[in-house]
N, C-alpha and C positions, 0 to 999 in steps of 0.2 A: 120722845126720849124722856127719860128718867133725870129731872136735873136733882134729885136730892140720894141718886148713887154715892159709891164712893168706889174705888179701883187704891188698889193696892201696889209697888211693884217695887223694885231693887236692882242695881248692878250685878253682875256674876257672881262678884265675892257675898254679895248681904251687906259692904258695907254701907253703901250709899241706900237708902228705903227712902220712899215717897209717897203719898199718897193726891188719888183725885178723885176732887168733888165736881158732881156732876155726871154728863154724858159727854164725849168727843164730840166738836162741828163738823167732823169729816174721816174717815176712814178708807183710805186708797192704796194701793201700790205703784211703787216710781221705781222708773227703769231706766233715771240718768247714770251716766257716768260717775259723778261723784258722788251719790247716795251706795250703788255701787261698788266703790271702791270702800265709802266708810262702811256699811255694813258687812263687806267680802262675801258676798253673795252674789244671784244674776240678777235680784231685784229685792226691792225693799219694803215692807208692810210697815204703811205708817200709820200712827193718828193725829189727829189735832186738837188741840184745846183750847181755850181761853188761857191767859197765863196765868190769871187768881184760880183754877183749878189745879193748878197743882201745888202740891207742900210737900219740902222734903222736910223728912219727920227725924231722920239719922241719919250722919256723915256729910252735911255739907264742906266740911273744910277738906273732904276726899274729894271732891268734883276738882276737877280741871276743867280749863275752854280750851277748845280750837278754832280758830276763824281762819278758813282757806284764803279768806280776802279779805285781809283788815286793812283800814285805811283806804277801799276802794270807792270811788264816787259814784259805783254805779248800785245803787241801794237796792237794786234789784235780785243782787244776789247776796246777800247777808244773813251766813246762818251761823248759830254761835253753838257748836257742837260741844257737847259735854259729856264728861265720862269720867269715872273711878279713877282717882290715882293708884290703886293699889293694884286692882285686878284689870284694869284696863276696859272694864266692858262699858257698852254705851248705857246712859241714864236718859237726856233728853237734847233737843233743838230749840236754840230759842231763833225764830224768826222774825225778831224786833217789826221789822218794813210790812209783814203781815198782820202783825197783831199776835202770832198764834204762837205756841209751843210744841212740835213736833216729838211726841212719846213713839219710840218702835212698840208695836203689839206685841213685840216678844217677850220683851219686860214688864208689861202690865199683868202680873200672878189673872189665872183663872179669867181673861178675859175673853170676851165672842167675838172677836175680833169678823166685822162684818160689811169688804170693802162695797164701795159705789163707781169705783172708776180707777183709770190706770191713768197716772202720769208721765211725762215725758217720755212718751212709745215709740217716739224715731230712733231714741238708741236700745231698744231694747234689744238683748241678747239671747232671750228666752221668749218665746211668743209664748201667750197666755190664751187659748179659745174659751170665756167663759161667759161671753155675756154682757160684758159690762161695761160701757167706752170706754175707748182707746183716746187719749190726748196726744196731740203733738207734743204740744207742752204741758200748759194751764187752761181750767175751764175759766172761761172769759171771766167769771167771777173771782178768780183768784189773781187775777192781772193778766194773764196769756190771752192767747189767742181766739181760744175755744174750738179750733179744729180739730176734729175727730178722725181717727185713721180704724180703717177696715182690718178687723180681725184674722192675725194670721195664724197656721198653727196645725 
């Protein structure tokens, strides 16, 4: 990968902009429940970054957090979602407990969005036949399990 890229991207309205240096560590789709429900889709295309990879460049005083579980002792589920005050769309995750920043590829303008692997596939609602493992959860490197489930579809 390209670490001297750059990636482009915005909330729905344009007012939040951001930019990122570098290339994603990872590019997957997850098929929990609560990625789910925050994106309102049957599944979610993510990326990841380093967190010095991204700069919002316009409208940080538009971002809001949401933490589904603030204050929770179990640091394993700690994402600090954020989004537009005005127009309400998603910007970014920050996932402190991982290191990483969670960008949706939908918001990155013009990117090749080019996943490696499905996450949390016991709940998924949409089987996906393409190829490319299936997680129960997390690949052991990300903290899970690493168990792989059979393509359905």
């Amino acid at each position: 990968m390209n670490k001297n890229s750059q990636h482009t991207g915005s909330c729905f309205c344009g007012a939040v902009k951001f930019m990122l240096h570098a290339e994603p560590e990872a590019m997957a789709y997850c098929h929990c429940n609560s990625c789910r429900h925050w994106s309102a889709g049957p599944v979610s295309a993510f990326t990841l970054w380093k967190p010095d990879a991204l700069q919002v460049t316009q409208g940080e005083e538009n971002i809001a957090l949401f933490d589904k579980n603030p204050g929770t002792s179990d640091e394993t589920v700690v994402s600090e979602r954020k989004w537009c005050r005005i127009c309400g769309g998603h910007v970014f995750t920050d996932h402190p407990t991982m290191g990483l920043i969670d960008v949706p590829a939908v918001v990155i303008e013009d990117f090749d969005f080019k996943p490696g692997f499905h996450v949390h596939y016991q709940e998924t609602v949409h089987h996906i036949k393409d190829g490319l493992p299936k997680f129960k959860d997390l690949p052991k490197e990300a903290g899970g399990s690493g168990e792989q489930l059979a393509e359905q579809g």
